[in-house]
N, C-alpha and C positions, 0 to 999 in steps of 0.2 A: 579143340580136342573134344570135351563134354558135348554131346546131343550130333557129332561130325557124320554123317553120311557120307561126302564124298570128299570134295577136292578142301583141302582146310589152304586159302590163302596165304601164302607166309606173313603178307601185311595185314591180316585180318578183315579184306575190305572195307572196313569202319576203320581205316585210318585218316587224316584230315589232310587241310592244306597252309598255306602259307601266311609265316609267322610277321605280319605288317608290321604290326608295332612289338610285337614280343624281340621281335631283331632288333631291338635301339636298347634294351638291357639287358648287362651281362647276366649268367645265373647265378642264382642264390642259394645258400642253400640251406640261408633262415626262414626264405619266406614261406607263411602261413596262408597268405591270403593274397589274388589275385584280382585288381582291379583300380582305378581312375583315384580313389581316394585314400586307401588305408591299407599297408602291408605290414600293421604290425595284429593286428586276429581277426577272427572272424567276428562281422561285424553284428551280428544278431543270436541269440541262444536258440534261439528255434526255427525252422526251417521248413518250408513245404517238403522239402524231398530232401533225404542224404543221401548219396551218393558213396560206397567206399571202390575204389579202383577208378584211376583215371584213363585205364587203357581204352584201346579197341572200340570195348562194348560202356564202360561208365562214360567216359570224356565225352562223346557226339552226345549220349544220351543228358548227359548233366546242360548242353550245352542248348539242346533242341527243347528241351524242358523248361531253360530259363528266356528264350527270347517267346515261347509262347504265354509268359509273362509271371512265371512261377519264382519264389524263391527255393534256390538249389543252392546246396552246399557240396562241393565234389572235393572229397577227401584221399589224400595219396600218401604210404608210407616213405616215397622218397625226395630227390630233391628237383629241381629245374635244371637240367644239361642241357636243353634246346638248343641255343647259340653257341654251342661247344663245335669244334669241327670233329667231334667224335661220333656226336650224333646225325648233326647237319651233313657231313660228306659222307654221298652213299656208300663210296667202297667202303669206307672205314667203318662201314656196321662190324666188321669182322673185328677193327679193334675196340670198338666200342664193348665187346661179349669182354672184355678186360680192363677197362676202366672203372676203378676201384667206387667211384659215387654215385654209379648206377649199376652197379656188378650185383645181383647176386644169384648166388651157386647154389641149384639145387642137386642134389646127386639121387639117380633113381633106379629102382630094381625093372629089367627087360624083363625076366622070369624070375617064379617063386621057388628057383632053389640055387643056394650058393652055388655048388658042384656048374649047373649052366652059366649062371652069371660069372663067376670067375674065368671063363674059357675066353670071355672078350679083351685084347688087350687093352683096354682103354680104363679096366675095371681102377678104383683110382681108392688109394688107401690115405688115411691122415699119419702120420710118424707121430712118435714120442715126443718128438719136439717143433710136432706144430704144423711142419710141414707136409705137399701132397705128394704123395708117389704113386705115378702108374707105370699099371703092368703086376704083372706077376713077382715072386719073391720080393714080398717089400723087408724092411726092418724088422728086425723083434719089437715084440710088444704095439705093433702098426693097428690103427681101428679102419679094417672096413667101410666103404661110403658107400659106392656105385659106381654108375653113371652119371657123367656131370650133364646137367642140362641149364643149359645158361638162360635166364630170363632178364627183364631189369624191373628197377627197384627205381623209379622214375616218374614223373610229369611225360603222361600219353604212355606210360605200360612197354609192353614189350615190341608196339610200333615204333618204339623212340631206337630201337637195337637191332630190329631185324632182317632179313635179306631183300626187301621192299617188293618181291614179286607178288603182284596184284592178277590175281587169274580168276575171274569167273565161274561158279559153280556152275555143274548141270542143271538145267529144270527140275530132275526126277530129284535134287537133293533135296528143293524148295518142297515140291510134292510129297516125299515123303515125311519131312516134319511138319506139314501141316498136315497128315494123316496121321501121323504120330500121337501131335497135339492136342488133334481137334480143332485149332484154327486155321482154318484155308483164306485168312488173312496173310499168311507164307507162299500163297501159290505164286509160280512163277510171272506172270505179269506183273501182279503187284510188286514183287521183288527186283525187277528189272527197273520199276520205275522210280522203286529207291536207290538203285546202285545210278542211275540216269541223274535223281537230284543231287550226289553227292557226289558223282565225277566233275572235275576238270579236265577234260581231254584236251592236252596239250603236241597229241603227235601223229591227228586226222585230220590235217586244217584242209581241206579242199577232196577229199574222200568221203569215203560213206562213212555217217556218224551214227546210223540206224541202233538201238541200243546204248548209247553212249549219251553222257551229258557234259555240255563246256562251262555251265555257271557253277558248280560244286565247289567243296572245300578242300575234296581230293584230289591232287594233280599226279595227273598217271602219263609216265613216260617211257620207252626205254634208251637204253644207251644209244646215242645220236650215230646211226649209221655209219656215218663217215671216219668215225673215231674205228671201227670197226675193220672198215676197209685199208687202212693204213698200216696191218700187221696180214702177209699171206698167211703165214699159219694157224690165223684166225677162220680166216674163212675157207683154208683146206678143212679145216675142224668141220664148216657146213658144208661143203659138198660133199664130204664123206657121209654126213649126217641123213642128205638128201640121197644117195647112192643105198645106203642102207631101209633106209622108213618107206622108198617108192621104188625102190630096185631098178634105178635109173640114171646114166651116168648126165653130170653133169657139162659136161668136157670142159673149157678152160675155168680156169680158178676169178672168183669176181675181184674185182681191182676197182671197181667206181660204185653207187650207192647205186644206180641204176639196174646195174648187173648183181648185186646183193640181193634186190628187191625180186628180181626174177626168177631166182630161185627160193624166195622164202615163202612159205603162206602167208595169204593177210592176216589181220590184227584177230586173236584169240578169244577175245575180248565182244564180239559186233552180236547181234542178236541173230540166233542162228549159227552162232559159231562154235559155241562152248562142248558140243560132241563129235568135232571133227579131229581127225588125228594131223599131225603135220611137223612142220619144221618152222619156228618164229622165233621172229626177237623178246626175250622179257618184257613183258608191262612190268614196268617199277611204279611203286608209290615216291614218282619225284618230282617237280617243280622248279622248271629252269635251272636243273641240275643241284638241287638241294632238296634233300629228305622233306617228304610232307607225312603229316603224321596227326593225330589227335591234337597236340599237345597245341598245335598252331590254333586249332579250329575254338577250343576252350579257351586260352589267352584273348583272341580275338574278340569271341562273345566277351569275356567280363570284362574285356578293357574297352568296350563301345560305348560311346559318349551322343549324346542329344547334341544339336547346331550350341548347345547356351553352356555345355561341357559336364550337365549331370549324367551319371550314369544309366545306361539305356538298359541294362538285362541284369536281374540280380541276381547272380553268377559269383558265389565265393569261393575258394580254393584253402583249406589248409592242407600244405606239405610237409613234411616228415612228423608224420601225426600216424602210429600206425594203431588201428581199432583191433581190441584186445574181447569185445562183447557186442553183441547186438540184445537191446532192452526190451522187454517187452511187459504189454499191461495186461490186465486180465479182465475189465469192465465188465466181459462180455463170458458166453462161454469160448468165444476162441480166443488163445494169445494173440493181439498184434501188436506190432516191432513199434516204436514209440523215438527209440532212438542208441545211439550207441556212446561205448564206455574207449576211453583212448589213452594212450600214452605218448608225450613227444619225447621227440629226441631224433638224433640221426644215425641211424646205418644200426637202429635196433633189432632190426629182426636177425635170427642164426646165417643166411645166406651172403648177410654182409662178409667181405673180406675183412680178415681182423684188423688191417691198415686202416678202412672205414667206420668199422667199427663204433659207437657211442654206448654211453649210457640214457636211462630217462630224464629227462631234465623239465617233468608235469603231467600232470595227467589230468584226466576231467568226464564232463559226458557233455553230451551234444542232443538234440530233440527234432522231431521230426512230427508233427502237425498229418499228413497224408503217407507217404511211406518212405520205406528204408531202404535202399538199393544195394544187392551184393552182389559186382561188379569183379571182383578179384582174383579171376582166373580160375580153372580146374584143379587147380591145389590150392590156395589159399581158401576160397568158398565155401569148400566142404568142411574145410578144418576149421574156418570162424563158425558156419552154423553150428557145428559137432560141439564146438567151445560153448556154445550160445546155448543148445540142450533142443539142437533139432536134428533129426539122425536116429541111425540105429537104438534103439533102445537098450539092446543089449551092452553095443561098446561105451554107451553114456553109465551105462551103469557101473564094467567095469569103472570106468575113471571117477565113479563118484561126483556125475555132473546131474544135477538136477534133469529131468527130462521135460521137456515144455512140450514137444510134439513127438512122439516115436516115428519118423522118416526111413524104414529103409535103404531108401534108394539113396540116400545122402554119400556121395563119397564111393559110391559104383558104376559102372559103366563108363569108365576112366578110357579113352580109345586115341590112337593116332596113327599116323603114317609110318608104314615100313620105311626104313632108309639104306642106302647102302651107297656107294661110289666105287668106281671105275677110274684104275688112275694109268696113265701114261705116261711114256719121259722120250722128249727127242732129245735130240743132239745137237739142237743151237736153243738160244731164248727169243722168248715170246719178244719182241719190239714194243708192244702195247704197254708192256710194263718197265718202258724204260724209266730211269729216273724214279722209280715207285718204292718207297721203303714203308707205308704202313705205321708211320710218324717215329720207324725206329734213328732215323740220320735226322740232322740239323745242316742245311735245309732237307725237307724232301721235296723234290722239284716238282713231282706231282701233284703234294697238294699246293705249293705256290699255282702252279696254273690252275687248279681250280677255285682256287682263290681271288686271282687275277685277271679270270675269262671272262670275256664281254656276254657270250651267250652259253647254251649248252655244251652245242658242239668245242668251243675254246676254251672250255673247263676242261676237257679230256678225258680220264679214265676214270678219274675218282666221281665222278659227274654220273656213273651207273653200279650197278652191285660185283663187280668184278665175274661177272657170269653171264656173258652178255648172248648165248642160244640157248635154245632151248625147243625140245621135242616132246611131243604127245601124242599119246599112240596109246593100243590097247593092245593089253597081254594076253595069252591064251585061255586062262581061265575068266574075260571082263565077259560081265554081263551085257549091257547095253551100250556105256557110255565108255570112252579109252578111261584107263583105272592107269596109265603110269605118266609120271612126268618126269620128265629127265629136263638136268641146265647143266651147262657145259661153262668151264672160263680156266683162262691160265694158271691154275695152282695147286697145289699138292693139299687136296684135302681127305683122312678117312674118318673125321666123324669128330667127335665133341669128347677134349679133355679138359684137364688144367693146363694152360700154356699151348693149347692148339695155334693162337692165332699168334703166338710169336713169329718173325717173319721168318726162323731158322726151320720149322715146323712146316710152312707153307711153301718154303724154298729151300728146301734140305740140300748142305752143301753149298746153298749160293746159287744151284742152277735153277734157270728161271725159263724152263723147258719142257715144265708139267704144266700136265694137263688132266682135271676131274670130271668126268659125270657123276652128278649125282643123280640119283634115280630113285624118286620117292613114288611107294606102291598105295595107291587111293584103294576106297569104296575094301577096305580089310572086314574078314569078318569077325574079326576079335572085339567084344563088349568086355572082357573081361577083367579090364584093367580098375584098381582101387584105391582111396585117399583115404588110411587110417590113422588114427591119433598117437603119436607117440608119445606123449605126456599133456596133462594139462597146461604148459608154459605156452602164452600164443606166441613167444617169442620161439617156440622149439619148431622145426620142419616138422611135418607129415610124414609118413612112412606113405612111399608111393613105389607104385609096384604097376608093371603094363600087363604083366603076364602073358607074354608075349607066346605066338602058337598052341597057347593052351585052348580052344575054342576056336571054332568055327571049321572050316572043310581044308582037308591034306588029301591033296591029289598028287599021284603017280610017286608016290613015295616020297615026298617034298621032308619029310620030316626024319631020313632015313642019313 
């Protein structure tokens, strides 16, 4: 979201790969510390580097940090789900946004006024006694939320939960942040040649790999063709798809992967490819049909052993540790960060579901030798520096926090993608989803077979993101590069509540005959979104707010 130009990957492209040894233990959701010798704390008081956020952006970087032979410490306020099938089976990212040990529930303001934000039904109240109601007319006495936006609270961040589609930015996005910046260390080759050393391309083996790398941590895949081909009204969905984007009929419907392929464009993904519009398969962030993500690639490093079995990278992990301050010295005339101030315990923060829920059970501080990395999203970030006394001087003041830096960019220029969906409904069910209950039936036959599949393809359905096309194209008003992206799959989705992914929500009625586009609108001109302080508790959320339409260009009466 923070610093976003154009296409924001759903898997954040810095997600990882495959969990070797982290697969032989179940998750915990004591442990502190990750690695060959010791899982009851962290082994040393002071650190070359701390790390707070294990997603996306801290986990590779805690990881690349410590085999270049540093000591790192990477700190996460949740717990290890990794080897859960909540996390590891890709369909089930959808029920994963509902699993109580890595749930939490942010709720957020589109626009800065009730009157608009209430107009969305989705808008989602708390009752008098606790529970969530959406929609309109709620309870007496009901508090107000928003919009639910689901994140997790987890080992590897919000790649541990999300829709695993891996798309490549444009050039001009690199280009423009490194003219942003000032370092044309971002320029597009360079950056090519880091998405190169962290791919695993597991679904070009005998094609063009131009752009792409096979030894990485990332293993990118999409749902195995064949799995595809085995429902028609799958792939009526893409020659309708193709009919409309090249206004060209396809005449018979494809039945073999051959005939699939002939109508799809190549891989989205290739160098040269990332400003052409078309019809493809998702790249997913997956790995012989099991979610790859950070969390694989950090495990990995701190559990690497020497031939004699000492440990090879020092790479520590504490988990449900959630940092309440970042420390700083004054030796000098500038403040630098020294180290941070924490509290353990589990499912502390407000986002936790009350089920999950703890109290603190320790606190302490941690040190840091070279620097302090904040790692923690576009809403937590702003709200640790703001707690920390970097930020607005003004809102520091309000709250009576010390000011160490007046910042005030801290907690502005909050941006993301428009979203909306396109739903449909025939009159028989998708085939694709037979057997598939979303872990609500004992068994679900679904995830037995992908449990029990020899390869990708004999995993089946849950083996990909339940969205298995997808289109990109450029809308009327794109500048350069296509600015929409549409993914297409069997189910009734309009958007993000409480209890969306229930399967009565996804399959209303039973019938399993929907059909969603989602269509998220890239390269928006809106900067105007904000991360302000609602109290000094770092256990409390941020007041977060998109300000959505307020800024940037309304053409031909768009806002009428």
């Amino acid at each position: 979201m923070k610093l976003k130009h154009g296409w924001k990957s759903l898997s954040g492209l810095l997600c990882s790969a495959s969990a070797v040894l982290a697969s032989k233990t179940p998750p915990s959701d004591n442990l502190t510390a990750v690695g060959p010798q010791s899982t009851d704390q962290a082994r040393v008081e002071s650190y070359d580097y701390i790390i707070v956020g294990s997603g996306p952006g801290g986990g590779p970087l805690a990881a690349r940090l410590a085999i270049a032979g540093f000591k790192v410490l990477l700190i996460d306020a949740g717990s290890d789900q990794g080897t859960t099938v909540q996390e590891s089976a890709p369909t089930l990212w959808v029920a994963s946004t509902q699993y109580a040990p890595m749930q939490w529930n942010y709720f957020v303001n589109h626009f800065p006024t009730a009157d608009r934000q209430l107009q969305d039904t989705k808008f989602t109240w708390q009752t008098p006694s606790g529970d969530y109601f959406v929609g309109p007319n709620p309870p007496n006495g009901s508090t107000p939320l928003g919009i639910l936006y689901p994140r997790a609270g987890t080992l590897g961040g919000c790649a541990a939960h999300n829709a695993l589609i891996t798309i490549y930015p444009h050039d001009s996005d690199w280009t423009y942040i490194g003219k942003l910046t000032g370092d044309h260390s971002w320029g597009p080759r360079k950056m090519r040649h880091y998405f190169e050393k962290l791919e695993n391309n597991q679904y070009l083996s005998g094609h063009d790999l131009s752009g792409h790398g096979t030894d990485g941590w990332l293993g990118t895949n999409p749902l195995d063709p064949s799995i595809i081909v085995q429902d028609e009204k799958v792939t009526c969905h893409a020659t309708a798809a193709v009919a409309v984007i090249k206004n060209k009929q396809v005449g018979k419907t494809p039945t073999t992967v051959k005939e699939l392929n002939k109508i799809m464009d190549n891989d989205p993904n290739g160098k040269g490819q990332s400003g052409k519009s078309g019809l493809y398969q998702v790249p997913l962030a997956v790995s012989n049909g099991t979610r790859s993500s950070p969390r694989d690639f950090v495990i990995n490093t701190a559990n690497a052993v020497h031939a004699n079995g000492t440990r090879q990278y020092h790479l520590d992990i504490r988990l449900n540790t959630f940092v309440t301050k970042i420390l700083f010295g004054r030796s000098g005339m500038t403040p630098r960060a020294t180290g941070v101030q924490y509290l353990d315990g589990v499912g502390l923060y407000s986002t936790t579901p009350s089920s999950a829920a703890g109290n603190p059970t320790g606190n302490g501080s941690l040190y840091a030798t070279r620097e302090v990395i904040i790692s923690a999203g576009a809403y937590n970030t702003p709200q640790l520096l703001k707690l920390s006394g970097i930020g607005p001087k003004a809102e520091l003041q309000q709250f009576d926090i010390p000011v160490v830096f007046d910042s005030p960019g801290v907690g502005t220029n909050l941006q993301d993608r428009y979203e909306t969906a396109v739903v449909s409904k025939t009159t028989s069910s998708f085939e694709i989803l037979n057997g598939c209950s979303l872990l609500t039936t004992d068994p679900d036959l679904c995830l037995e077979q992908w449990q029990n599949g020899a390869t990708p393809a004999g995993r089946g359905f849950y083996s990909g993101n339940a969205f298995p096309l997808a289109v990109i194209k450029k809308s009327s008003v794109a500048e350069d590069n296509p600015d929409i992206f549409l993914f297409g799959g069997p189910v009734y989705f309009r958007g993000f509540y409480p209890g969306w992914a229930d399967l009565s929500n996804l399959v209303p009625g039973g019938a399993k005959g929907w059909w969603s586009w989602m269509v998220l609108k890239a390269h928006n001109r809106n900067t105007a979104g904000t991360v302000t302080l609602r109290s000094t508790n770092p256990l409390d959320t941020p007041i977060i707010n998109f300000n959505f339409f307020d800024t940037g260009t309304t053409i031909d009466g768009a806002d009428d």
